[in-house]
C-alpha positions, 0 to 999 in steps of 0.5 A, spaced: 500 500 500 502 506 498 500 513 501 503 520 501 502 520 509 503 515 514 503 514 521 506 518 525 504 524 520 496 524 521 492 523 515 484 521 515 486 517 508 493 513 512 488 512 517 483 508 513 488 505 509 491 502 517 484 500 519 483 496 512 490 493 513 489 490 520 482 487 518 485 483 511 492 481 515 487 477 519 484 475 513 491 472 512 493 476 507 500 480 507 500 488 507 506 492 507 506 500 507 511 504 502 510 513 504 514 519 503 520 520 508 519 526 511 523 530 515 525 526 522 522 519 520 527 514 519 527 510 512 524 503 515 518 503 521 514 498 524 507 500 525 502 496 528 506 490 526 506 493 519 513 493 515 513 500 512 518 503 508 518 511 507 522 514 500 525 521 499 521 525 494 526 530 490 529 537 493 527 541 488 520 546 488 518 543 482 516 535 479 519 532 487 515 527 485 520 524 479 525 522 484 519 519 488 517 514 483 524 513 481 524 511 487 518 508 488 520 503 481 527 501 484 524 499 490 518 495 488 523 492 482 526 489 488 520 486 491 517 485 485 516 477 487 514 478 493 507 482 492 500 481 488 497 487 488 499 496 489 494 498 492 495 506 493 490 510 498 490 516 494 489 517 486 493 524 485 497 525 480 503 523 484 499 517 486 496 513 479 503 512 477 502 505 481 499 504 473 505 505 469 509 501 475 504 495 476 504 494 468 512 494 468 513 489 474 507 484 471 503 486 478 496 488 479 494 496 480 488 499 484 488 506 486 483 509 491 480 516 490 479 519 498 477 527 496 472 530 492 474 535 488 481 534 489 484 527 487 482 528 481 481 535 479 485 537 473 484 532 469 486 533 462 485 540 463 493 541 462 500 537 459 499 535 467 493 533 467 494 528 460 498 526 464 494 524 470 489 521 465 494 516 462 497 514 468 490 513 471 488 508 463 493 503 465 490 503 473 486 495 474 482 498 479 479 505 480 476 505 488 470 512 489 469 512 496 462 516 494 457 518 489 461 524 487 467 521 486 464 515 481 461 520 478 468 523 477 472 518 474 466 517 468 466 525 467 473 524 466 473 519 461 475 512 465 472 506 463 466 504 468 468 496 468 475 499 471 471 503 477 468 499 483 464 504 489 467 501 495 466 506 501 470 507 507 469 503 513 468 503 521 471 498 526 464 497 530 467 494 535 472 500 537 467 506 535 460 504 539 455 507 544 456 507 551 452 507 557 450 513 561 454 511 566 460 510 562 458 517 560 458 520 565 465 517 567 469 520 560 465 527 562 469 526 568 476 524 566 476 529 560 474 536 566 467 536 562 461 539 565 456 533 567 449 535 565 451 540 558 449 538 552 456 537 548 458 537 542 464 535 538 468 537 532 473 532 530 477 533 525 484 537 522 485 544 524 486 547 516 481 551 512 478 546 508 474 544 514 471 550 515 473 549 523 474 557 525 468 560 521 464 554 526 466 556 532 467 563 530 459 563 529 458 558 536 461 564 541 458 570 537 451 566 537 452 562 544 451 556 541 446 558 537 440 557 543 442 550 545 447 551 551 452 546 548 459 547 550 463 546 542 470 542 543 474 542 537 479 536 537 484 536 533 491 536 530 494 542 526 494 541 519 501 540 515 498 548 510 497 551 517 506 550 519 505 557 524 499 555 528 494 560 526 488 557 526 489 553 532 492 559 535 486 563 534 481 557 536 485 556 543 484 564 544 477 563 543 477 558 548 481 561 553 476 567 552 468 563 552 471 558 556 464 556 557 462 556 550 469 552 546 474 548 548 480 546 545 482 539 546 488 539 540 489 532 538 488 526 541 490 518 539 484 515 543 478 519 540 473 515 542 473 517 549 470 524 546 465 521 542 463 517 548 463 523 552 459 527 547 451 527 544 453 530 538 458 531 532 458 537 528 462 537 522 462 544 517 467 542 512 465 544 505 469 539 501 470 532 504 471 523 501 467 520 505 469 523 512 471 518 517 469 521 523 461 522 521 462 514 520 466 513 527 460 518 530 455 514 527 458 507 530 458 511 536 451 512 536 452 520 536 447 523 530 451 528 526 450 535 524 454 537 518 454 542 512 452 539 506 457 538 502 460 531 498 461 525 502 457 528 508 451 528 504 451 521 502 452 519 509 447 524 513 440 523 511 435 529 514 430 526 520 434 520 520 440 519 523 442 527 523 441 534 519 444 538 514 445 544 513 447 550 507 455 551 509 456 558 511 450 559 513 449 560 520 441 560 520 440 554 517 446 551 522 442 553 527 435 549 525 439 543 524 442 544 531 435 545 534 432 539 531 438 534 531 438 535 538 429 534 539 430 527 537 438 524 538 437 519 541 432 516 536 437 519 530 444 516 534 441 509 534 439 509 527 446 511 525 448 505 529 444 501 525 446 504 518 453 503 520 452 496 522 448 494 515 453 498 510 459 501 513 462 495 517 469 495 517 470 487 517 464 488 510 467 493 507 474 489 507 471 483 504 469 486 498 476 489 497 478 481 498 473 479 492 476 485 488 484 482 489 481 476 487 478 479 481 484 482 478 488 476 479 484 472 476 482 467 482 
């Protein structure tokens, strides 16, 4: 499996490609990791029993990736008798080059699209984007993790054999409901107010999640009427090297500390979300968020902006709502009628994980697409 970030460096997509590894190694299959050595990482790891192997991109500003793929191909050409299948999380430019490669070393290719709007634009929309296509063309298999992205790929002139919708999946039994009691325990162990209703982000701290214009809005409005404290929890994104955003989110919590907290980031989300009654998710462009899963696995209803990827996750009345994203209004409706009926909406959301978005589910069709593409 390649993936242009990887443990330590967080990344939702890296995130699900782990989770995905850990179910099929217990299928009995053999998963490595290939990534990009970034500064400070050693070049051989060990993650989770996974071996994985990190590669240096080139110095230069501009085409770094010619250096990663030569890389990329001197690696793979010397364990090229020891896999089946390159399997990149990711379908950028820098990523379809699995394609090329796979058809040079006699292995089978799959590349996964995580962003809409993103991993595939520019599509032969330049010399680049050509390119991009070519290199896509030679690809076995083309995975969209939603609608929009299945969608792009037709737009973009692939062949609809190639393209297989496989969503992301959920461990459901990592991310599940907690009693009340238990509840009422996290509350306590995290410093949270025992009887507040709390509403929970999740989720890198850059601009495309539109955090700050959340929480911005959520003092300015003293969350919307319902007298829910906010806690955004987080990392600090790779785009925002100053800290800015995160910055000005710890000074808001400093300032309406009754309003917002700012947690940062943690490994073990689930105590949050077994803490809270609620996610709110206000990004504008997503995949197929996994924290609207994982929420949902965990029996919050979920209140997100109406943009790719949530909209197919959260159906209004049924396990959340969804708002016009920017638009302060129509978030504070679907706050107040989130919160009417959460408990209803949170066991749903449990329900529909369970019958659509299992992890265990989700890796037996990858296992049946492996199988096709080799011919078994």
């Amino acid at each position: 499996m390649y993936t242009g970030y990887f443990l330590p460096e967080y990344s939702g997509a890296a995130q699900q490609a782990l989770a995905l590894a850990r179910e099929l190694r217990d299928r009995g299959h053999v998963v490595e990791f290939v990534t990009v050595r970034w500064p400070g990482l050693p070049a051989e790891d060990l993650v989770e029993g996974f071996p994985v192997h990190r590669l240096t991109h080139g110095r230069r500003q501009k085409h770094r990736e010619f250096a990663l793929w030569f890389n990329l191909l001197r690696y793979a050409w010397s364990r090229r008798k020891d896999f089946d299948i390159l399997h990149s999380h990711g379908a950028y430019y820098t990523n379809a080059i699995v394609g090329p490669l796979g058809r040079l070393l006699g292995l089978k290719s799959l590349v996964k699209a995580s962003l809409a709007g993103d991993d595939l634009s520019g599509l032969k929309r330049s010399a680049t984007g050509w390119v991009h296509f070519w290199f896509l063309r030679s690809v076995d298999a083309c995975v969209a993790i939603s609608r929009d992205l299945e969608r792009e790929f037709l737009e973009g002139g692939l062949a609809p054999e190639r393209i297989h919708f496989l969503p992301n999946g959920v461990d459901l039994e990592l991310f599940a409901p907690v009693p009340a009691a238990r509840k009422l325990e996290l509350r306590r162990a995290l410093g949270l107010p025992e009887e507040r209703i709390i509403a929970v982000y999740v989720g890198v701290i850059d601009r495309r999640k539109n955090i700050l214009w959340l929480a911005e809005q959520w003092v300015e409005r003293q969350g919307f009427g319902t007298g829910a404290l906010l806690l955004v929890v987080g990392p600090q994104s790779r785009d925002d090297p100053e800290g800015r955003l995160v910055g000005r989110l710890r000074d808001l919590g400093q300032t309406f500390p009754d309003l917002l907290q700012f947690r940062g980031f943690n490994h073990d989300i689930r105590h949050y979300y077994g803490a809270a009654d609620l996610l709110v998710l206000p990004s504008r462009k997503e995949g197929l968020p996994n924290v609207v899963l994982e929420a949902m696995a965990s029996g919050l209803p979920c209140v997100t902006a109406q943009a790719s990827g949530s909209r197919e996750l959260v159906c209004d009345g049924t396990n959340g709502y969804t708002y016009v994203a920017d638009d302060a209004d129509s978030l504070a409706r679907a706050l107040t009628l989130c919160l009417g009926e959460r408990e209803a909406l949170g066991r749903r959301g449990r329900e529909l994980t369970v019958q659509q978005y299992s992890l265990a589910r989700i890796a037996d069709q990858y296992v049946a697409l492996y199988a096709r593409l080799l011919g078994a």
